[in-house]
N, C-alpha and C positions, 0 to 999 in steps of 0.2 A: 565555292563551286569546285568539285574534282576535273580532273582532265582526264584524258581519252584514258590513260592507263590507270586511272581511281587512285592516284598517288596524292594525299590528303599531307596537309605540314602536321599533323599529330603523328601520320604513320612514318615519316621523313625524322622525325625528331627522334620514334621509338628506336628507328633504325639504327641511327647515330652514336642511339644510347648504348643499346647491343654490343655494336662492334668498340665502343669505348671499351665495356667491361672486358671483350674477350679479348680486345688487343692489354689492356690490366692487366687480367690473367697472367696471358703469355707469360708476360716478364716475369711472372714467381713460378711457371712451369716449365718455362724452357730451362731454366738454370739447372733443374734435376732430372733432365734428361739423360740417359747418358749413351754412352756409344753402344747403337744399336748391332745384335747378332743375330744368326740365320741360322737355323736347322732347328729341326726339334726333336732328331731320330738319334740315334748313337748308330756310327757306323766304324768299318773296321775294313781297313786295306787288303783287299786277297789275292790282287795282280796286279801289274804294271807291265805299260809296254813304252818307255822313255815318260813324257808327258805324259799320256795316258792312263789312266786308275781306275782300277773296278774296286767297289767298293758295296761293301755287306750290311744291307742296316739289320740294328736290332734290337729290336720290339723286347716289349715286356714281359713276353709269353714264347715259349716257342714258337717256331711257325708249322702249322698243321698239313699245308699243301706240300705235295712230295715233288711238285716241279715247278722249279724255281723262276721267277717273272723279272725280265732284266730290262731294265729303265734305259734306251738310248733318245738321249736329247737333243735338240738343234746344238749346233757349233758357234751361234753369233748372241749366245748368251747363256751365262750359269747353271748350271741343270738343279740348282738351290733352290728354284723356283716350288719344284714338287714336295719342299719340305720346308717351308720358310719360316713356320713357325707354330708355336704347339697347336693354333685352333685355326689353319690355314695350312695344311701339310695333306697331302694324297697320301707321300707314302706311310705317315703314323695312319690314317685312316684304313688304308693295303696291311699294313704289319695287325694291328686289333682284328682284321678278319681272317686271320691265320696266315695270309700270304707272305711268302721267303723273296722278299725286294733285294733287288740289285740295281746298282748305279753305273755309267759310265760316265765319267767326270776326264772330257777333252781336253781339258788343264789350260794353259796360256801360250800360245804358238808363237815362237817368237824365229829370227831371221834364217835361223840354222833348219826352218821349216817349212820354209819357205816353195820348196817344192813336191809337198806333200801333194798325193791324188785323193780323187775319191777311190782308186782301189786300195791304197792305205787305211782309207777311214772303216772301210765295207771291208775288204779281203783279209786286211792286216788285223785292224783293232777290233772291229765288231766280230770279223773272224774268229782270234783270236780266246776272246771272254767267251765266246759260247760255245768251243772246244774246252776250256779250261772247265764252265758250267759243267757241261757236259758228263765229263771225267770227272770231279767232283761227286757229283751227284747220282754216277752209276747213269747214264741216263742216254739216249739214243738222240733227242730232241728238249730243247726247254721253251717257256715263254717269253714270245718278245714284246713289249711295250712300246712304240716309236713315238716319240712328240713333234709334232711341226717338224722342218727338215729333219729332224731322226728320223718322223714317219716314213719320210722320202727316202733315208737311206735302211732305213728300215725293210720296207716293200723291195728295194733292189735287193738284199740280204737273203730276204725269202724267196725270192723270185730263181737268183741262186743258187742257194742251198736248202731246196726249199724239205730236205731230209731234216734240216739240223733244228728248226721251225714248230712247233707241235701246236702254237695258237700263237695268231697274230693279230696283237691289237694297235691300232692308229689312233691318235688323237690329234686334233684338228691338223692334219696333215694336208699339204696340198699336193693335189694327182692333178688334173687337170688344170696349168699355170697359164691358159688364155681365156678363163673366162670373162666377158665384161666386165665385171664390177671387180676384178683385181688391179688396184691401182698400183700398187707393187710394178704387178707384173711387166704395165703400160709403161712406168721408168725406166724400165731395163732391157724391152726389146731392141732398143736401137743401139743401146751401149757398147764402143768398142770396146769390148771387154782386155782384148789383148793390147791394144796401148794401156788402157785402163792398168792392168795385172804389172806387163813390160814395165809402166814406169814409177809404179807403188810399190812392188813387188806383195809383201801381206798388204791386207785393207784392214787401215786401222779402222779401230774399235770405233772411235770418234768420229768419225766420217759416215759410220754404218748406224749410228745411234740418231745422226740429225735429219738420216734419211725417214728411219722411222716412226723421228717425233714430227717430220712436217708431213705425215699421211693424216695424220690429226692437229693441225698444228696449234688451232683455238684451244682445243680440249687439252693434249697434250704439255701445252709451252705454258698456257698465262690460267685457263678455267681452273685447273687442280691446285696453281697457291693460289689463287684468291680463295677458293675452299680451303685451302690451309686455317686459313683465320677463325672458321665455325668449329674447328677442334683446337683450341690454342689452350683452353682450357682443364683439357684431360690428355694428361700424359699419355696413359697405353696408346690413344689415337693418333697423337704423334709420332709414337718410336712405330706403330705401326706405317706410318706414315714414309718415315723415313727408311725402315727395313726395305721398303717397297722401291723407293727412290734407290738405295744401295744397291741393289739388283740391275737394275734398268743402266745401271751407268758401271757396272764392274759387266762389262763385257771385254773377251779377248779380240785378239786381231786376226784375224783368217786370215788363214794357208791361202799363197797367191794362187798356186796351182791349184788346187781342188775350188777355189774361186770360181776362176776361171771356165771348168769344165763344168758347175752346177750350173755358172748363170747361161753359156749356151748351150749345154745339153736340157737341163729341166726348163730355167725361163724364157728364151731364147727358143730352143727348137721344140719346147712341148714332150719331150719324148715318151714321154707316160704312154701319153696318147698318139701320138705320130709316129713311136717309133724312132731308134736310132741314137738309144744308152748306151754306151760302151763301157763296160765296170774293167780297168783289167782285160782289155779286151774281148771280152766275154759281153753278148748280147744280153740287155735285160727284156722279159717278157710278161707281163704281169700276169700270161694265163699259166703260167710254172706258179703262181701263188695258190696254192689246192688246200692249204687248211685252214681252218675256221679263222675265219676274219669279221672282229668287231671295228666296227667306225665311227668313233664320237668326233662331232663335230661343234660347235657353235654356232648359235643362229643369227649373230652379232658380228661376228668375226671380222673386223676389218683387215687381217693382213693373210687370211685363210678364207676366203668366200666360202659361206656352206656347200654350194655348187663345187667348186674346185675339188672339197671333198667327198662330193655325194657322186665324181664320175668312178670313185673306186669299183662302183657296184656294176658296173658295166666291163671292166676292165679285168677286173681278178677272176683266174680260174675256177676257185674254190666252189662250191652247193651248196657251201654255208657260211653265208653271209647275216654278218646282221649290223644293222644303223641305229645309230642313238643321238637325235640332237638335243645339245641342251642350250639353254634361254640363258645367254650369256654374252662374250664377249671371249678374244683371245686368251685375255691373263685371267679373267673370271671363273674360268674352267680347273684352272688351280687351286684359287685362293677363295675364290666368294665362300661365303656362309651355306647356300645351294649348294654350292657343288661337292661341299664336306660332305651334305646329305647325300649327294646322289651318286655324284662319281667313284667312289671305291667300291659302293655296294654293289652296282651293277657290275665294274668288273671283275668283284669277284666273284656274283652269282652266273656270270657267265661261265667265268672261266669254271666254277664247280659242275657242271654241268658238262662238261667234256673234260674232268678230270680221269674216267676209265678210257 
């Protein structure tokens, strides 16, 4: 007789037999694994500001667009993510549709950095690369790409200079950091940040990784290796496995100071929305954002509620505005198999389209 879940001793047995073979496997697959690499683009060093690296990928083909699209990525991990590997990479998918990619690669902030701002990050570095674009390229304005807090210091960037700007795209960026369903958000309102900063001074890496494996911690911690086991068998699905794990855990340590200012100016006081950014002293206004602004978002997103980025549209000055969600997940908007298909074409058919 079956029980309530129809779990029969022939289906118990098959089970058994299953993971016999795949844990078999393993042992004659794991040995030829080897040490997994990231990137699948060729890139080439064209500025430095200390730590800081812009850096030029390049594609197989020249690139056909005459104004150049520069990748600024979050600070609390690798910006490798956009390129991790040949069939999991944005920017090979951006470089095939003629697009001139650029990187800014944060590097590893260590104690002599300790009191970097965000007008460093915004005034200095982002500054910095899109005067150099710029002058390079003959060019008045270039394109900016922002990912998740890039988007956010992204949107401050343009909101400032918003001359230097000519298209601004966001990906799963968050603008509005109280909406309910950000559980992020909910750990960090009450945080004293400045004892917090005062007596860590950087936050390390490690400490900012276990925050973000217990927003998921089932899924996160223990559901993904017991899924280990169902690819123990085929290599590629392990080094893909592990590239992915290599990522997640080579995070740097964040600048105390510029810590400090995002989690009470953005999570802390909302400023997007309420009001009350200070870049540099310099007010941020998000209705100084007046050029075309694309908005991809995720509709999965646990650590970007779609909401959070769907207040852009209310918030930015620009008339042309446009929103794109896709059916995904935070890091799926990278890497999935989908979003090979979808995310590079749309941003480049946008961006073609307001290339006069």
């Amino acid at each position: 007789m079956n029980g309530p879940l129809d779990i029969t001793p022939d289906a118990l047995a098959q089970e058994a037999l299953v993971l016999q073979q795949k844990l078999s496997a393993g042992l004659h697959t794991l040995p030829e694994v080897e040490d997994v690499h990231y990137g699948a683009s060729h890139k080439q060093e064209v500025w430095r500001d200390g730590k800081v690296v812009l850096y030029r990928f390049i594609g197989d083909k020249a690139p056909t667009a005459k104004v150049p699209l520069l990748i600024a990525y979050a600070l609390v991990n690798r910006p490798y993510m956009v390129d991790l590997q040949a069939d999991r990479s944005l920017v090979k998918g951006l470089l095939a549709l003629g697009e001139d990619v650029y990187i800014l690669d944060w590097g590893y902030p260590d104690r002599s950095d300790r009191f970097l701002e965000l007008d460093d990050y915004i005034n200095r570095f982002i500054d910095g690369v899109v005067d150099h674009l710029r002058q390079a390229h003959g060019l008045d304005a270039i394109n900016l790409l922002g990912i998740c807090q890039g988007g956010s210091f992204s949107l401050c960037y343009a909101a400032l200079h918003p001359d230097k700007v000519r298209n601004l795209i966001t990906m799963v960026t968050p603008v509005d950091f109280h909406t309910p369903d950000n559980m992020l958000s909910h750990w960090t309102r009450d945080l004293d940040v400045d004892l917090f900063v005062d007596t860590l001074g950087n936050v390390p890496a490690d400490m900012m990784n276990a925050c973000y494996l217990m927003l998921k911690p089932f899924r996160l911690n223990l559901q993904k290796y017991v899924g280990l086991i169902d690819i123990l068998d085929d290599k590629h699905a392990i080094e893909d496995f592990l590239r992915m794990e290599k990522w997640i855990f080579d995070s740097p340590d964040l600048a105390g100071e510029a810590f400090r200012q995002f989690i009470k100016q953005f999570y802390q006081g909302n400023g997007f929305v309420n009001g009350g950014i200070q870049i540099g002293g310099q007010p941020v206004d998000l209705g100084y954002v007046d050029m075309p602004v694309l908005n991809i978002y995720a509709e999965q997103d646990h650590l970007v509620p779609p909401d959070a980025s769907r207040a852009l549209k209310e918030l930015a000055g620009t008339d042309d505005y446009t929103e794109l969600s896709f059916k995904g997940g935070h890091i799926g908007i990278y890497v999935s198999s989908r979003a090979q298909r979808e995310v590079p074409s749309a941003i480049h058919e946008w961006l073609a389209k307001r290339a006069g």
